[in-house]
PyMOL commands that place a pseudoatom at each C-alpha (Angstrom):
pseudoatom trace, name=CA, resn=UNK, resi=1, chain=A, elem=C, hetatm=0, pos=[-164.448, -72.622, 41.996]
pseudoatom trace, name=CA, resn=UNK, resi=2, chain=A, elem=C, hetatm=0, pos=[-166.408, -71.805, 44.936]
pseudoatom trace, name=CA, resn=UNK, resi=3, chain=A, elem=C, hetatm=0, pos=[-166.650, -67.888, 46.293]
pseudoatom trace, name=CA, resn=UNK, resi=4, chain=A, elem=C, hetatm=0, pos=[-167.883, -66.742, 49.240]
pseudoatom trace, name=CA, resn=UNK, resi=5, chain=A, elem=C, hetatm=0, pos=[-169.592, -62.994, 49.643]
pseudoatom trace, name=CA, resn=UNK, resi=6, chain=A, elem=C, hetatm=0, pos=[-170.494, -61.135, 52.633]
pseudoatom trace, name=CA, resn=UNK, resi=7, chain=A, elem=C, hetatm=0, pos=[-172.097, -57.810, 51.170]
pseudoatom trace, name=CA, resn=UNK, resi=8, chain=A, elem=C, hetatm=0, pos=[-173.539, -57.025, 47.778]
pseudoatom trace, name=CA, resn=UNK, resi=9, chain=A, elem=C, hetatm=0, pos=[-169.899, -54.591, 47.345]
pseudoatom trace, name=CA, resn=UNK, resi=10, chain=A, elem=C, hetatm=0, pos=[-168.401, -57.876, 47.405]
pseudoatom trace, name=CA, resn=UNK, resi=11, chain=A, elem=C, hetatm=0, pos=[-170.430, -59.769, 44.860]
pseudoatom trace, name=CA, resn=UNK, resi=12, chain=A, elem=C, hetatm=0, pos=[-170.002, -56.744, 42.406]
pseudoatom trace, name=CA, resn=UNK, resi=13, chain=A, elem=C, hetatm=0, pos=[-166.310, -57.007, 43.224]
pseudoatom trace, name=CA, resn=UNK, resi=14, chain=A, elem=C, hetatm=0, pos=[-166.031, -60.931, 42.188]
pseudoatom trace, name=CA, resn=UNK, resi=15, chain=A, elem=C, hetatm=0, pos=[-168.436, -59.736, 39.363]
pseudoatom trace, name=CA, resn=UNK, resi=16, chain=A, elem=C, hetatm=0, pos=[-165.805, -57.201, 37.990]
pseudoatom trace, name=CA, resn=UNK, resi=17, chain=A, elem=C, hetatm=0, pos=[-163.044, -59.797, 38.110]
pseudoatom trace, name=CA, resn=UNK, resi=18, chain=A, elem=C, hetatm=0, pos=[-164.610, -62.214, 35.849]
pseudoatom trace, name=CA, resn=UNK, resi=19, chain=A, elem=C, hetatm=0, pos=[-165.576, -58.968, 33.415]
pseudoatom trace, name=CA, resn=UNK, resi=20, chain=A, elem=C, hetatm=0, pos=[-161.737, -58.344, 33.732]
pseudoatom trace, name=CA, resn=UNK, resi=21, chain=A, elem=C, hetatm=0, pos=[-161.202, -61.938, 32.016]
pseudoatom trace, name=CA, resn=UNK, resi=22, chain=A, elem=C, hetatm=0, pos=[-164.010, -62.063, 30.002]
pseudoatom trace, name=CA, resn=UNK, resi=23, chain=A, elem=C, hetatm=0, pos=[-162.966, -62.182, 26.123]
pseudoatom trace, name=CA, resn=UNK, resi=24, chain=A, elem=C, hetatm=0, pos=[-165.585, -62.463, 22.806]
pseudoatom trace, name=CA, resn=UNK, resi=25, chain=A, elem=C, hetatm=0, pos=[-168.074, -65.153, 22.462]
pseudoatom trace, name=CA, resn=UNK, resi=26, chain=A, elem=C, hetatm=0, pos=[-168.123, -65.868, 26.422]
pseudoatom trace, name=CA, resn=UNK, resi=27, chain=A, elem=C, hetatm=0, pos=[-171.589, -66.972, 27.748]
pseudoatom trace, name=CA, resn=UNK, resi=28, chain=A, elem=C, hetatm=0, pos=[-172.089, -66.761, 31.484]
pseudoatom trace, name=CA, resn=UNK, resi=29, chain=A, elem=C, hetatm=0, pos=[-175.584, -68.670, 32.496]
pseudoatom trace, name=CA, resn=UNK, resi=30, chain=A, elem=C, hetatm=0, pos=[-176.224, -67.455, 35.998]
pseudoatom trace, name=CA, resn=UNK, resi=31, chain=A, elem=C, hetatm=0, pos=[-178.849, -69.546, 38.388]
pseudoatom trace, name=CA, resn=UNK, resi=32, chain=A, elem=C, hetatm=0, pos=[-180.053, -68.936, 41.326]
pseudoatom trace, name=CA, resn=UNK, resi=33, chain=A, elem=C, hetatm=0, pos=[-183.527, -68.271, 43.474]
pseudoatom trace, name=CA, resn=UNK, resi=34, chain=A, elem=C, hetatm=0, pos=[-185.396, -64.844, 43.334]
pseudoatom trace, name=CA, resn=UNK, resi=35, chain=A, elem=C, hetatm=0, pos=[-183.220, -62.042, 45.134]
pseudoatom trace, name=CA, resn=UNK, resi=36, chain=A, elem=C, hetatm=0, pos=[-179.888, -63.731, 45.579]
pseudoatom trace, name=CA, resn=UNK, resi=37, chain=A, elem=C, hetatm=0, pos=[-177.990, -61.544, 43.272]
pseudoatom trace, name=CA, resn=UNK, resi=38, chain=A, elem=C, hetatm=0, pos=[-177.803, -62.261, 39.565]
pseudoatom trace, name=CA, resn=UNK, resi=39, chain=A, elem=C, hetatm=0, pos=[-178.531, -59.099, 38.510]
pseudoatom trace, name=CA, resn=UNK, resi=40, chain=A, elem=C, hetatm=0, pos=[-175.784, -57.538, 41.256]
pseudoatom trace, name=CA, resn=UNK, resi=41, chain=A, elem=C, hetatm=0, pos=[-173.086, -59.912, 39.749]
pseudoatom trace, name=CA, resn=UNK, resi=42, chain=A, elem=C, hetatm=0, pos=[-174.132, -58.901, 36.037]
pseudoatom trace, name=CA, resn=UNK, resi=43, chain=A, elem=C, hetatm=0, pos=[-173.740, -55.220, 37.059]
pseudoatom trace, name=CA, resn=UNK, resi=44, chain=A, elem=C, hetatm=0, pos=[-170.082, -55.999, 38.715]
pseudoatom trace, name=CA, resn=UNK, resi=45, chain=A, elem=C, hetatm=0, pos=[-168.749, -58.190, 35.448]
pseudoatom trace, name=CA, resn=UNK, resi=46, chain=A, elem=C, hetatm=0, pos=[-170.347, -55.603, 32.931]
pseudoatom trace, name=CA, resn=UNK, resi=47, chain=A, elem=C, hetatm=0, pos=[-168.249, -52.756, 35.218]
pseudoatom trace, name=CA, resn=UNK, resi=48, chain=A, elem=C, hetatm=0, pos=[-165.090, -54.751, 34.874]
pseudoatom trace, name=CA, resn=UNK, resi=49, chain=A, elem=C, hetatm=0, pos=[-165.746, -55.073, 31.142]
pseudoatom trace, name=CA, resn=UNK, resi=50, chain=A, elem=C, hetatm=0, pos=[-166.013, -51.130, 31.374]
pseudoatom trace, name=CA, resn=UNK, resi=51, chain=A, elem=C, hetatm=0, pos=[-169.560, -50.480, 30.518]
pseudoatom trace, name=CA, resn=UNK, resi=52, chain=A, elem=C, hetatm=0, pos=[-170.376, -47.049, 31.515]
pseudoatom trace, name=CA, resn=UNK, resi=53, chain=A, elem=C, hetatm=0, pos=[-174.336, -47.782, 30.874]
pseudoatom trace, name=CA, resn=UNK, resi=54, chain=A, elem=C, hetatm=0, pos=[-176.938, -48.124, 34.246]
pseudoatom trace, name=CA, resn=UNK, resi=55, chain=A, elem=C, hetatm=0, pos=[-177.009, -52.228, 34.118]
pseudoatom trace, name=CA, resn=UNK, resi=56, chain=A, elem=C, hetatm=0, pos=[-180.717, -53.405, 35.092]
pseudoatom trace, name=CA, resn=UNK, resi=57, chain=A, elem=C, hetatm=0, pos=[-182.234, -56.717, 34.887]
pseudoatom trace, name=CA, resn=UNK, resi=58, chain=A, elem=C, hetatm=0, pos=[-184.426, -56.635, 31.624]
pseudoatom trace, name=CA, resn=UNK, resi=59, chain=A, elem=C, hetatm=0, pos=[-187.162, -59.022, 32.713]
pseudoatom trace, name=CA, resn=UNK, resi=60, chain=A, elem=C, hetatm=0, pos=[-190.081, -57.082, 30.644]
pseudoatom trace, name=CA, resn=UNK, resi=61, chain=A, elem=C, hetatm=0, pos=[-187.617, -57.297, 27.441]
pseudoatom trace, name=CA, resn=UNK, resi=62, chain=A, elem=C, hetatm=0, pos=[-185.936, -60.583, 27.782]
pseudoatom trace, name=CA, resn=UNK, resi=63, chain=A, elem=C, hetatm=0, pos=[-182.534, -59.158, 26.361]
pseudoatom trace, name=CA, resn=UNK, resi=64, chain=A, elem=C, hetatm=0, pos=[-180.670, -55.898, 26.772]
pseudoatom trace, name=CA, resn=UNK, resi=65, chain=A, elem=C, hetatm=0, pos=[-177.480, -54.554, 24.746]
pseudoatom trace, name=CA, resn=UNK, resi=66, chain=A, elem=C, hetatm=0, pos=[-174.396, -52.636, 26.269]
pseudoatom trace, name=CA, resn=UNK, resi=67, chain=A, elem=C, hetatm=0, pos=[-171.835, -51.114, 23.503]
pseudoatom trace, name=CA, resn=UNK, resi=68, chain=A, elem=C, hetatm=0, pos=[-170.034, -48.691, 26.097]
pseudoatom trace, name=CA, resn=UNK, resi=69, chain=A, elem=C, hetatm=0, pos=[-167.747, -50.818, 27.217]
pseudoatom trace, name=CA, resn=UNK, resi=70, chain=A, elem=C, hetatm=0, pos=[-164.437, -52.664, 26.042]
pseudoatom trace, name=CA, resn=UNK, resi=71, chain=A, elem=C, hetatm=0, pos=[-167.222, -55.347, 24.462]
pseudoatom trace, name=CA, resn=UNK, resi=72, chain=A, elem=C, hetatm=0, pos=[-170.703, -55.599, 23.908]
pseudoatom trace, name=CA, resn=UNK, resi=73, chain=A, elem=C, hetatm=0, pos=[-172.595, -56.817, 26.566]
pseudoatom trace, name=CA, resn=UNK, resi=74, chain=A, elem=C, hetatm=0, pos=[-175.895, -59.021, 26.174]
pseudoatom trace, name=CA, resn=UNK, resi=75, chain=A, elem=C, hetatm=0, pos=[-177.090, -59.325, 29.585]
pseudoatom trace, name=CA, resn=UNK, resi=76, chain=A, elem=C, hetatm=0, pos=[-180.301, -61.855, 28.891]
pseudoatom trace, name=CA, resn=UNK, resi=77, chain=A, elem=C, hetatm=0, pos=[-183.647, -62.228, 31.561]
pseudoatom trace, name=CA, resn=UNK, resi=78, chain=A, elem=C, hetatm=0, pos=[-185.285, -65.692, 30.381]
pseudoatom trace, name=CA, resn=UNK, resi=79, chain=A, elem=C, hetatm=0, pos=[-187.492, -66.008, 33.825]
pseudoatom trace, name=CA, resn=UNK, resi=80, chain=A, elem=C, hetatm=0, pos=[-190.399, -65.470, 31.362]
pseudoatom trace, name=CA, resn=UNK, resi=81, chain=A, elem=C, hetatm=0, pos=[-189.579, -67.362, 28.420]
pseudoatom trace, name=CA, resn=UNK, resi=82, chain=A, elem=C, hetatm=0, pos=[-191.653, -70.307, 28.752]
pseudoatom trace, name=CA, resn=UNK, resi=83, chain=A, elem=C, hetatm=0, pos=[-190.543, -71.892, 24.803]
pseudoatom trace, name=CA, resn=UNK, resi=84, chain=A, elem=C, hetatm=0, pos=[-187.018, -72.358, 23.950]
pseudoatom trace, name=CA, resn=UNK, resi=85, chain=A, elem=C, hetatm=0, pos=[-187.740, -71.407, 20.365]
pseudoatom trace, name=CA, resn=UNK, resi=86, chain=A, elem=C, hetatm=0, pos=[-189.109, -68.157, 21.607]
pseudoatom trace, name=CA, resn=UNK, resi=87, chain=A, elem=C, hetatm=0, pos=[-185.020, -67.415, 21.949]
pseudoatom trace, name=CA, resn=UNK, resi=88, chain=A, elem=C, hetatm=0, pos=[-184.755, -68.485, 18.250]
pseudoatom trace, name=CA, resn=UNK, resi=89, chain=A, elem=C, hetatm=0, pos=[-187.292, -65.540, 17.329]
pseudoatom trace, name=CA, resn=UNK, resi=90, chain=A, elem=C, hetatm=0, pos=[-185.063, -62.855, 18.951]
pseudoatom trace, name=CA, resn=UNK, resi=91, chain=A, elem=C, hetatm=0, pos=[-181.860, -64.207, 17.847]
pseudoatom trace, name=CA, resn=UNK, resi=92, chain=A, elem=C, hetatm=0, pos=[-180.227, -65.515, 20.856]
pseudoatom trace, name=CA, resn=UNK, resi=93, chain=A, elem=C, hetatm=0, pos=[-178.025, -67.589, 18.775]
pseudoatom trace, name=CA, resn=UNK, resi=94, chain=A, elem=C, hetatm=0, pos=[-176.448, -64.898, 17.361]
pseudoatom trace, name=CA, resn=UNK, resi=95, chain=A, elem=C, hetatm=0, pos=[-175.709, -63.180, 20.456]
pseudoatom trace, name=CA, resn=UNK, resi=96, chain=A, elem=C, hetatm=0, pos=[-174.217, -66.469, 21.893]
pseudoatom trace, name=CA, resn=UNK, resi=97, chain=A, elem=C, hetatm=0, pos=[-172.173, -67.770, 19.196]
pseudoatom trace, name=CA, resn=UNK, resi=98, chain=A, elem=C, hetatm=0, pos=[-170.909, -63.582, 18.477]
pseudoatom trace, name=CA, resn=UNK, resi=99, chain=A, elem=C, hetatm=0, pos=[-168.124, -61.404, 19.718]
pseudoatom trace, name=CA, resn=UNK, resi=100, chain=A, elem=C, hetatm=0, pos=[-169.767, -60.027, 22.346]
pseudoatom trace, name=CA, resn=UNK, resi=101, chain=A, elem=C, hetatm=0, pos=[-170.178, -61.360, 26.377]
pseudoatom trace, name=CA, resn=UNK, resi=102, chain=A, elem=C, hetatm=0, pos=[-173.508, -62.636, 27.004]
pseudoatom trace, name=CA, resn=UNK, resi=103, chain=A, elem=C, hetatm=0, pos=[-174.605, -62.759, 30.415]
pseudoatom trace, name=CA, resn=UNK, resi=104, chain=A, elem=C, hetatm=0, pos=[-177.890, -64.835, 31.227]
pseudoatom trace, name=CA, resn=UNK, resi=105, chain=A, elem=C, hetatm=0, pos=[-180.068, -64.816, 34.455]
pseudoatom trace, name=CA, resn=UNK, resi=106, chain=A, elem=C, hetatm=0, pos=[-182.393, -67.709, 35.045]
pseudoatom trace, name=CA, resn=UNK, resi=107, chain=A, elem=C, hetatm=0, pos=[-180.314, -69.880, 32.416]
pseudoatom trace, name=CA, resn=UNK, resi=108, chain=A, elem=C, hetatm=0, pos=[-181.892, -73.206, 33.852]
pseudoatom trace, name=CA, resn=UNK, resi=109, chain=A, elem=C, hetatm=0, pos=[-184.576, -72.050, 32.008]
pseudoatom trace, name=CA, resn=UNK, resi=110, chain=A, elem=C, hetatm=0, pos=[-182.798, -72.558, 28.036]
pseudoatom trace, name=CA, resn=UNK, resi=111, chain=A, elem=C, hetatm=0, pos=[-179.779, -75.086, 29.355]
pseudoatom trace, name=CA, resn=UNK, resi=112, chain=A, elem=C, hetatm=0, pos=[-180.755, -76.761, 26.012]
pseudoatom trace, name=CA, resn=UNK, resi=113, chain=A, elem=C, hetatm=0, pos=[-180.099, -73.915, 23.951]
pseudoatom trace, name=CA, resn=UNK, resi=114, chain=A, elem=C, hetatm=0, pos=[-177.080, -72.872, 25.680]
pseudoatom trace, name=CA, resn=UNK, resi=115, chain=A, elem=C, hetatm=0, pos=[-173.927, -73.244, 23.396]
pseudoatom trace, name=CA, resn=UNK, resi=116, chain=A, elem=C, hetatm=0, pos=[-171.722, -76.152, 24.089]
pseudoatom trace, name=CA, resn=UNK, resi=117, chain=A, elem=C, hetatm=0, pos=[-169.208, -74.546, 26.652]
pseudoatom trace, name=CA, resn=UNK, resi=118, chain=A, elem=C, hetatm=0, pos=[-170.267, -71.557, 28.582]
pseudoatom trace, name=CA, resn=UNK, resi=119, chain=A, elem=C, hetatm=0, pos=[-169.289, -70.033, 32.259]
pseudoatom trace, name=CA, resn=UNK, resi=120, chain=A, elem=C, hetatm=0, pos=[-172.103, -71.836, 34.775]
pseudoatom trace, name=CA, resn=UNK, resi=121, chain=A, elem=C, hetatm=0, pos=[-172.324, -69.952, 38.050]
pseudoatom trace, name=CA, resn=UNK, resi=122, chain=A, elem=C, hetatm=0, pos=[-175.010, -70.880, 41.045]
pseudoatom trace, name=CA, resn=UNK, resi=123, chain=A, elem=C, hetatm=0, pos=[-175.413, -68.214, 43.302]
pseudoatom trace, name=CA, resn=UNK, resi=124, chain=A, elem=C, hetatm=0, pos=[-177.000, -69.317, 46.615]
pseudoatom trace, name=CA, resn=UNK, resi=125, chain=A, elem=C, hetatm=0, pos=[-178.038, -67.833, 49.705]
pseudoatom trace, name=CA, resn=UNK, resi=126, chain=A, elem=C, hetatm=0, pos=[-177.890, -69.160, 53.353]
pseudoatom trace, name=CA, resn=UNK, resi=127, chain=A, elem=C, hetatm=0, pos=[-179.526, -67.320, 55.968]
pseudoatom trace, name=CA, resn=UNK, resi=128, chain=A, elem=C, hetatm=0, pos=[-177.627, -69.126, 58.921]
pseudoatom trace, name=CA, resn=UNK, resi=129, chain=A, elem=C, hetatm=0, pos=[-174.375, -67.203, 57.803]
pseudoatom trace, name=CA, resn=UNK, resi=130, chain=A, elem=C, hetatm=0, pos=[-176.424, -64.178, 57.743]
pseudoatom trace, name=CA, resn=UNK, resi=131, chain=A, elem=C, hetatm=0, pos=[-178.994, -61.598, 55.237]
pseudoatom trace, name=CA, resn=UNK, resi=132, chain=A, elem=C, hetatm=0, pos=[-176.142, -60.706, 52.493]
pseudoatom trace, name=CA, resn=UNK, resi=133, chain=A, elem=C, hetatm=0, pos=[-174.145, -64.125, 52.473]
pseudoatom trace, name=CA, resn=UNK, resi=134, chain=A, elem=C, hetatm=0, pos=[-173.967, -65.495, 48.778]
pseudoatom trace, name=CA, resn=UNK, resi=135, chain=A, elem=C, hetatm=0, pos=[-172.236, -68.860, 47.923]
pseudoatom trace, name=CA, resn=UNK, resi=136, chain=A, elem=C, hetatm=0, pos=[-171.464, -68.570, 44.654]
pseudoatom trace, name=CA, resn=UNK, resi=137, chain=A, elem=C, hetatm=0, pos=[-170.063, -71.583, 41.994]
pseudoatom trace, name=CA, resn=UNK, resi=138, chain=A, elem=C, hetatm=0, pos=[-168.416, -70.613, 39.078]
pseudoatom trace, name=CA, resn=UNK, resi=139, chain=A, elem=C, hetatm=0, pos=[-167.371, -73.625, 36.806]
pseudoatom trace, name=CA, resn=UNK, resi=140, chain=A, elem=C, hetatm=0, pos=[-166.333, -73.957, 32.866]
pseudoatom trace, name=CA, resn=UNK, resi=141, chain=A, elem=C, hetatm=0, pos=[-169.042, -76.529, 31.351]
for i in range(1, 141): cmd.bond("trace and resi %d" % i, "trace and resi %d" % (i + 1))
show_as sticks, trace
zoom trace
């Protein structure tokens, strides 16, 4: 499905529908260029999952947990990780294949350690349509 945003309010409100839908053991692998709003949809589905924690992109500590909410939330930076097995040292496997949502900027990063179905969305920018439009893709793989 493709999604069309105008404003960042909008982004965190398509971001809070898929948290509404979101059930254990769901991977989302987000992609998209620097600044066009991975860390703005994480905040919106970790809202509609009901986490009451300040969401932040946790680049310096590749993966942050959120328990306040209706499920955990393990909202994953891999921008830096330049080793897939470096994921194997901090047990991404367990938070992929638990009961938790895991939510993972820069996933084109670890596609091959991705489990075998997952949530792929591609957020894109185009300037032509104007500073805060986002063309977002969200497909089952």
């Amino acid at each position: 499905m493709i999604f069309e945003t105008y404003s960042e309010e909008e982004t965190l409100s398509l971001g809070r529908d898929i948290g509404k839908k979101a059930c254990p053991g769901t991977v989302i692998a987000m992609d998209g260029d620097l600044g066009t709003g991975k860390t703005v949809l994480a905040k919106g589905i970790s809202e509609g999952l009901c986490v009451t924690d300040m969401v932040n992109s946790p680049t310096f500590t590749i993966v942050q947990e959120y328990d306040s909410g209706r499920l955990p939330v393990y909202h994953f930076d891999v921008y830096r990780i330049l080793d897939e097995d470096e994921l194997l040292e901090i047990g991404a496997d367990e938070y992929f294949y638990g009961q938790g949502v895991c939510l993972v900027e820069w996933a084109e990063q670890i596609r091959g350690s991705l489990p075998e179905h997952y949530t792929r969305v591609r957020i894109e920018k185009d300037l032509s349509r104007g500073v805060d439009y986002r063309r977002i893709t969200v497909e089952e793989v």
